[in-house]
C-alpha atoms as an extended CHARMM CRD file, in Angstrom:
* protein
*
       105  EXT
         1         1  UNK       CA             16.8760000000      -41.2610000000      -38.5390000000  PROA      1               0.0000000000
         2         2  UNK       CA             17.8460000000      -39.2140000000      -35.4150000000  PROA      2               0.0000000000
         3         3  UNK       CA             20.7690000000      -37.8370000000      -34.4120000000  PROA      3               0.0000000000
         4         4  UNK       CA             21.4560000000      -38.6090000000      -30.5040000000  PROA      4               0.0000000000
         5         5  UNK       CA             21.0680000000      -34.8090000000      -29.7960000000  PROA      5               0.0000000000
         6         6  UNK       CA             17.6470000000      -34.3800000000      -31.5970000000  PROA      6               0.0000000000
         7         7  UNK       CA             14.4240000000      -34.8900000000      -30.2170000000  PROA      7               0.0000000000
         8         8  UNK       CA             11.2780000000      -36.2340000000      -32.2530000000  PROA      8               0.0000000000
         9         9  UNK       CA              7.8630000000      -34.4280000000      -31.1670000000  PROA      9               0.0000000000
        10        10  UNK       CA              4.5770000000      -36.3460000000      -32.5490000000  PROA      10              0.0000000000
        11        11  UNK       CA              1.7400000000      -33.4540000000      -31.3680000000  PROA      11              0.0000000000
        12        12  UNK       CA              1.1190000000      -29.7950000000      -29.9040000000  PROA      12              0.0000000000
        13        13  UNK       CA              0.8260000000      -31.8380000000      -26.3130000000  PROA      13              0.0000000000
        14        14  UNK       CA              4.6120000000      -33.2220000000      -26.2860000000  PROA      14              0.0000000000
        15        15  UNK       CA              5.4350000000      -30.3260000000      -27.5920000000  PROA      15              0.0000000000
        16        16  UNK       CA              3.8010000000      -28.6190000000      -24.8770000000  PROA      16              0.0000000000
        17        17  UNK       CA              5.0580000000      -30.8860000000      -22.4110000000  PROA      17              0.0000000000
        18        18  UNK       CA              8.6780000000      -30.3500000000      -23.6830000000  PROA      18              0.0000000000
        19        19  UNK       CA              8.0920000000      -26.6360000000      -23.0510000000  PROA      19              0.0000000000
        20        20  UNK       CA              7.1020000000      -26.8850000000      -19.8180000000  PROA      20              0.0000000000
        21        21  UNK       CA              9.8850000000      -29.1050000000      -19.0860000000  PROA      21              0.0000000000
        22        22  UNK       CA             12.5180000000      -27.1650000000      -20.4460000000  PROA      22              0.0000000000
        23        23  UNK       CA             11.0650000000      -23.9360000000      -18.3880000000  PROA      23              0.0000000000
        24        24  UNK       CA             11.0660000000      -26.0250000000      -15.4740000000  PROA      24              0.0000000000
        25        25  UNK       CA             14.8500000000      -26.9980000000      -16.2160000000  PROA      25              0.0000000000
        26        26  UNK       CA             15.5540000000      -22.9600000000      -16.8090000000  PROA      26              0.0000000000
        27        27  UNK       CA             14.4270000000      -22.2130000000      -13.6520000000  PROA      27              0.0000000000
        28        28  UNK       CA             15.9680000000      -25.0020000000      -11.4390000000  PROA      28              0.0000000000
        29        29  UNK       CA             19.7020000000      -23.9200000000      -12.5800000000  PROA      29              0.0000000000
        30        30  UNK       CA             18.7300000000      -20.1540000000      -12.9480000000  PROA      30              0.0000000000
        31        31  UNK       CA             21.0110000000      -18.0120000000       -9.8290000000  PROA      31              0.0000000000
        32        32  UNK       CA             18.5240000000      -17.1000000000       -7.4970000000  PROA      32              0.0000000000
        33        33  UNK       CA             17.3770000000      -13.2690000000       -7.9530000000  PROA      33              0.0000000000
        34        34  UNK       CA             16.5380000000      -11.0560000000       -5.3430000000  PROA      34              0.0000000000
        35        35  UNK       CA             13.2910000000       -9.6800000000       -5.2080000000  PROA      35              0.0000000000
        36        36  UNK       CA             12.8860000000       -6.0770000000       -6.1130000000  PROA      36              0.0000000000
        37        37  UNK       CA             13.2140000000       -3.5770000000       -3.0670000000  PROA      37              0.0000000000
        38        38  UNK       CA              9.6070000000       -2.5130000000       -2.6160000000  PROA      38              0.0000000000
        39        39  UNK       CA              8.4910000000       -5.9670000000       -1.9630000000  PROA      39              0.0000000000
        40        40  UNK       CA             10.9800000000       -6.1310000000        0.6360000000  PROA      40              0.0000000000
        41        41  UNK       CA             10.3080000000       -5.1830000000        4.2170000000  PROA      41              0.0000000000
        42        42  UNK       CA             12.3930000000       -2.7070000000        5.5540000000  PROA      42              0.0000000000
        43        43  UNK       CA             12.0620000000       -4.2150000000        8.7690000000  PROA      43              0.0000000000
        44        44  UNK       CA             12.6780000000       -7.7510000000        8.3420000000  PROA      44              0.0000000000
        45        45  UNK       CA             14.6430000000       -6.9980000000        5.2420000000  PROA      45              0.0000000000
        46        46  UNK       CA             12.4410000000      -10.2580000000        3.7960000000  PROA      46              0.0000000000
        47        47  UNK       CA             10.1820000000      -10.5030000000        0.9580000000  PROA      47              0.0000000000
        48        48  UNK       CA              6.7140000000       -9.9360000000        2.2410000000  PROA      48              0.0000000000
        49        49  UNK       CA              3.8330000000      -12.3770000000        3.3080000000  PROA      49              0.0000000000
        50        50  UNK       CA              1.1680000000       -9.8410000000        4.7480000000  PROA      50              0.0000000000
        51        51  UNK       CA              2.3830000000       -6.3440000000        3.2400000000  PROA      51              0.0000000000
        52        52  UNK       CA              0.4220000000       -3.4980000000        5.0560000000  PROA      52              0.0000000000
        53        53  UNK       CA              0.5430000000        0.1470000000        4.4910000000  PROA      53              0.0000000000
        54        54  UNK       CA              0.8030000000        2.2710000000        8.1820000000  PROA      54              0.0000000000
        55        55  UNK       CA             -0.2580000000        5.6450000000        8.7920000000  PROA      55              0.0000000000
        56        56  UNK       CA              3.3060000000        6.9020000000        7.2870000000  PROA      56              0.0000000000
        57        57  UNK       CA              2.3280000000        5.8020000000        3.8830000000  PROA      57              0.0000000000
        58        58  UNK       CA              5.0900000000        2.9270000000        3.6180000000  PROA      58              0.0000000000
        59        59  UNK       CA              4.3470000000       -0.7070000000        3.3100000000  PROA      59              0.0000000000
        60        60  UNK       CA              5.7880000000       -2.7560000000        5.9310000000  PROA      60              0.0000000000
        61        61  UNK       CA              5.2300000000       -6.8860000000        6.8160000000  PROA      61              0.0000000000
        62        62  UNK       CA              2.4260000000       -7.0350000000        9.3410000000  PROA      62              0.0000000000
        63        63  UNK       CA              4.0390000000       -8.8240000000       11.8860000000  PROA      63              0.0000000000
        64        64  UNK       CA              7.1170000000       -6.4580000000       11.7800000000  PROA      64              0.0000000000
        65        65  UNK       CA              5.4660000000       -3.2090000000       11.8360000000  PROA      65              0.0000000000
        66        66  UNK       CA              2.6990000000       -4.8780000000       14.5260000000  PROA      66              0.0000000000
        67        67  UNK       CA              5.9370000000       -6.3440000000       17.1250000000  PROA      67              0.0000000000
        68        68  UNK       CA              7.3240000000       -2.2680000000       16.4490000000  PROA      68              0.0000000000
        69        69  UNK       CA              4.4140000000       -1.0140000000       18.1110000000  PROA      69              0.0000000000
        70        70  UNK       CA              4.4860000000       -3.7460000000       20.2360000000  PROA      70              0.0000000000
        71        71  UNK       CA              7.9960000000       -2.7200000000       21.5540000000  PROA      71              0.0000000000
        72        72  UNK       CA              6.9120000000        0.6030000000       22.3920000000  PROA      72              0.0000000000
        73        73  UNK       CA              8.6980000000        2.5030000000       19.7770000000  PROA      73              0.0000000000
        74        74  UNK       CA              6.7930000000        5.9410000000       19.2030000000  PROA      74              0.0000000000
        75        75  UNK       CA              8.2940000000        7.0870000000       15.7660000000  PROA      75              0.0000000000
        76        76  UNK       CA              7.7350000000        4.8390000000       12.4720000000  PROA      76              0.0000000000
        77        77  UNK       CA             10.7200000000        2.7730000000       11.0960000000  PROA      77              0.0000000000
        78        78  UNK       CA             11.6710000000        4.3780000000        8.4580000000  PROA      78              0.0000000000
        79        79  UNK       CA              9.8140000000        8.0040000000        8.0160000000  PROA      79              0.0000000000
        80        80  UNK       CA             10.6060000000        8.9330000000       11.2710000000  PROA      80              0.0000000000
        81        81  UNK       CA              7.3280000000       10.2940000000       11.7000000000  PROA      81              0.0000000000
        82        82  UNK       CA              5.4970000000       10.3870000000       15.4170000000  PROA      82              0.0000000000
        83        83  UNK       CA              3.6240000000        7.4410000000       15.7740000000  PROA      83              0.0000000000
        84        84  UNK       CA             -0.0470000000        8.8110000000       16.1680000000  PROA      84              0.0000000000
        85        85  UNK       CA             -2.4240000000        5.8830000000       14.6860000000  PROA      85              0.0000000000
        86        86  UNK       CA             -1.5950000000        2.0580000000       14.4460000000  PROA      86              0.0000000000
        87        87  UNK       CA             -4.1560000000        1.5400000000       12.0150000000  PROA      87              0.0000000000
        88        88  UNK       CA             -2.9560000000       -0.6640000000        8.9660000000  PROA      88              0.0000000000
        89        89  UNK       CA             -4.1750000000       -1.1090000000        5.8960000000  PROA      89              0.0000000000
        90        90  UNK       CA             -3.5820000000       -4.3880000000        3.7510000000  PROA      90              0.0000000000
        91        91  UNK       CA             -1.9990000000       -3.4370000000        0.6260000000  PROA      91              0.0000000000
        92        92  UNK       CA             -3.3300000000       -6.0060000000       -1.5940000000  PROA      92              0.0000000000
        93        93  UNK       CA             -1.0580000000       -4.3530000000       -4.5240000000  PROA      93              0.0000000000
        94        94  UNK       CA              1.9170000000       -5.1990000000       -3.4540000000  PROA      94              0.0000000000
        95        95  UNK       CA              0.7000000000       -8.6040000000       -1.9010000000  PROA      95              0.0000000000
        96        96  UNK       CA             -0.1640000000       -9.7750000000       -5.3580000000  PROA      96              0.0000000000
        97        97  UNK       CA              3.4660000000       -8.3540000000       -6.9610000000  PROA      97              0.0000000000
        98        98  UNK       CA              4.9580000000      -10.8310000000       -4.1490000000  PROA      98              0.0000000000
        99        99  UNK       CA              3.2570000000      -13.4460000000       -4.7930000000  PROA      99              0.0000000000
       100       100  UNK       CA              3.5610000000      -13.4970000000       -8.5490000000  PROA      100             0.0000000000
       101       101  UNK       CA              7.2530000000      -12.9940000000       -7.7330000000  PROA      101             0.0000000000
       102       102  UNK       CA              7.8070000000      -16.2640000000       -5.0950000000  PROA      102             0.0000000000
       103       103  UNK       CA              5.9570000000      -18.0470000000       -7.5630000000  PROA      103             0.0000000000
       104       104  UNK       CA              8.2160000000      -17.4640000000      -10.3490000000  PROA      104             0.0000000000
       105       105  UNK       CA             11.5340000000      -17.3920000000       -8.5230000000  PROA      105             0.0000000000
């Protein structure tokens, strides 16, 4: 017999199933985290979709670094630094940390 707060698990795939479920229920109440700081843009202050590294060596969101030079700025966001070549580099690192971390949060 079974108490009303016990559960009864016949084979490895319920009890898989009951895993997954449980996880899912973990996460769905869970507080939202923030995401760590260097997968945050520090010019849209958002987690990042397209992270590129520019010529200063830090990672920005492509379309935030890309409307910067668009706006005429001539010194980099955050380094300072003269702006002397727009060439960006996708940082594929840091894309897959971001991704990993949107899919478990």
């Amino acid at each position: 017999n079974l108490h009303e707060n016990e559960i009864q698990i016949e084979n490895a795939k319920e009890l898989d199933r009951f895993i997954n479920l449980l996880k899912h229920l973990q996460n769905k109440f869970q507080k939202p985290i923030s995401p760590p700081g260097h997968l945050i843009c520090p010019l849209s202050q958002q987690i990042m979709i397209d992270p590129v590294v520019a010529k200063d060596g830090n990672t920005y969101e492509k379309n935030a670094i890309e409307n910067w030079f668009e706006q005429g700025y001539d010194t980099y966001p955050t380094t300072g630094k003269s702006i002397t070549d727009m060439t960006l580099t996708a940082n594929m690192a840091i894309k897959g940390l971001c991704d990993e971390w949107r899919k478990n949060n």
